[in-house]
N, C-alpha and C positions, 0 to 999 in steps of 0.2 A: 038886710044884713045877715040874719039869721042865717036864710037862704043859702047864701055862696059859703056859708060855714059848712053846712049840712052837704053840700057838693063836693066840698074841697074833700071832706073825710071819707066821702062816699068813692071818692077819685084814688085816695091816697089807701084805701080798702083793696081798690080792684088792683093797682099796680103791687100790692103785699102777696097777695094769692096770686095776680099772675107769675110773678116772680119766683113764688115757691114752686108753680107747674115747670115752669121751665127748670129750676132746681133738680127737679125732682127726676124729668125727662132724661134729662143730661146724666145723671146720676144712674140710672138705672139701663141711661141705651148701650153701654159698653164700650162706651168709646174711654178709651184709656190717656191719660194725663199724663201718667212717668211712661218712662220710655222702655221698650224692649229691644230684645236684639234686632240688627237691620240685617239683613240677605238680599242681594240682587237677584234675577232672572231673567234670562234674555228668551222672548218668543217671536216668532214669522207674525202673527195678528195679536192685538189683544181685544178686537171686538168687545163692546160691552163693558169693559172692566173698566174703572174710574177710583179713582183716588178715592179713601173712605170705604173699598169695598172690603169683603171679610174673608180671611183667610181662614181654612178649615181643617182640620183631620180628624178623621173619621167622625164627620157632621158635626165635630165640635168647633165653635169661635175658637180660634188660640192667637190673632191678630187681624193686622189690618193695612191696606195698601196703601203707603206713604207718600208716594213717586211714583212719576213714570213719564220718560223720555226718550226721541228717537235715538240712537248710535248714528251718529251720520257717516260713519265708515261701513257700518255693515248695516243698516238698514233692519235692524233689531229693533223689537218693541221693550227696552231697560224696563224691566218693575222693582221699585225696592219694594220690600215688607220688613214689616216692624212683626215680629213673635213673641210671645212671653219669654223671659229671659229664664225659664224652668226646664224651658224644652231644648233639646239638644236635636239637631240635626247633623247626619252623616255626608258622604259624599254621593252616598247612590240613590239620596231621598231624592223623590218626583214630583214636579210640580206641571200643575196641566190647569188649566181655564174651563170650569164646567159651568154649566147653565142651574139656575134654579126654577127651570118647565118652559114652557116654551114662550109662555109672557113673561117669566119673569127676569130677573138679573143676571150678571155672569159674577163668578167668587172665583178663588184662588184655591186647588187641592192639595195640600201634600201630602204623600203617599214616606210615611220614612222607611227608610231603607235600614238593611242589616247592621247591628251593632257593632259587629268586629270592623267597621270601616274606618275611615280617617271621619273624627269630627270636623264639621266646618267652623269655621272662627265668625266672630262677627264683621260683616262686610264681604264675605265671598261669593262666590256667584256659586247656585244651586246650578250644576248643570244638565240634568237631563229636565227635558217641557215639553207641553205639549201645548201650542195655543188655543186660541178659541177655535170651534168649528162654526159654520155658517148656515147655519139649516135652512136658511132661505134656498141658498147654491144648493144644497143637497137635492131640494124637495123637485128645483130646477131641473135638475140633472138627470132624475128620478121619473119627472112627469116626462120631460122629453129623452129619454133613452131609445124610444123606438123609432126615432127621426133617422137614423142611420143603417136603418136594415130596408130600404127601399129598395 
């Protein structure tokens, strides 16, 4: 009888500490709970980029990829993003799909644009992108270029 006492606390120990790791993970990986401003952008590819990933300017987190859906009229890759609601963006800021090396992931750039512009409101489409590139196709394209000088 003792036995399953000393099991049961020994049980009920691990599920306390586990639970604070995970607490603790959650709290500190940056993923954000309230909400920030949403921006659409429409790209040709988004290779790589998945929901969860991290939006950036100038290498800093300032959100994170909420959405993302085909346009079935135009054959667009929709990304929403969620931003901190501190940041303002204009209408000439740039967004483009970079890689973090060549194992690693694809993230979300913005480049903000000139102050004197139109601010965007929340929910408008950033328009100028650049999507992902393919470095596989490059490396392809690269290794066989001298096929055509025969």
């Amino acid at each position: 009888m003792r036995n399953n006492l000393v099991e049961t606390l020994m049980g009920a120990i691990v599920l306390v500490i586990a639970s604070s790791f995970l607490y603790f993970a959650f709290s500190h990986s940056g993923v954000s709970t309230n909400g920030g401003k949403v921006y659409i952008a429409k790209f040709d590819k988004i290779d790589g980029l998945s929901v969860g990933s991290d939006v950036k300017i100038s290498g800093i987190k300032v959100g994170t990829i909420v959405d993302q859906y085909l346009d079935t009229e135009t054959f667009y890759a929709v990304v929403q993003i969620s931003i901190d609601p501190k940041i303002k963006l204009t209408e000439s800021t740039f967004a483009k799909i970079t890689s973090e090396g060549l194992l690693g992931g694809n993230y979300l750039v913005l480049d903000p644009g000139s102050e004197d512009d139109i601010m965007l409101e929340e929910g408008d489409e950033i328009p100028n992108t650049q999507g992902s590139v393919d470095l596989l196709n490059l490396l392809d394209k690269f290794a066989g270029s001298d096929k055509g000088k025969e």
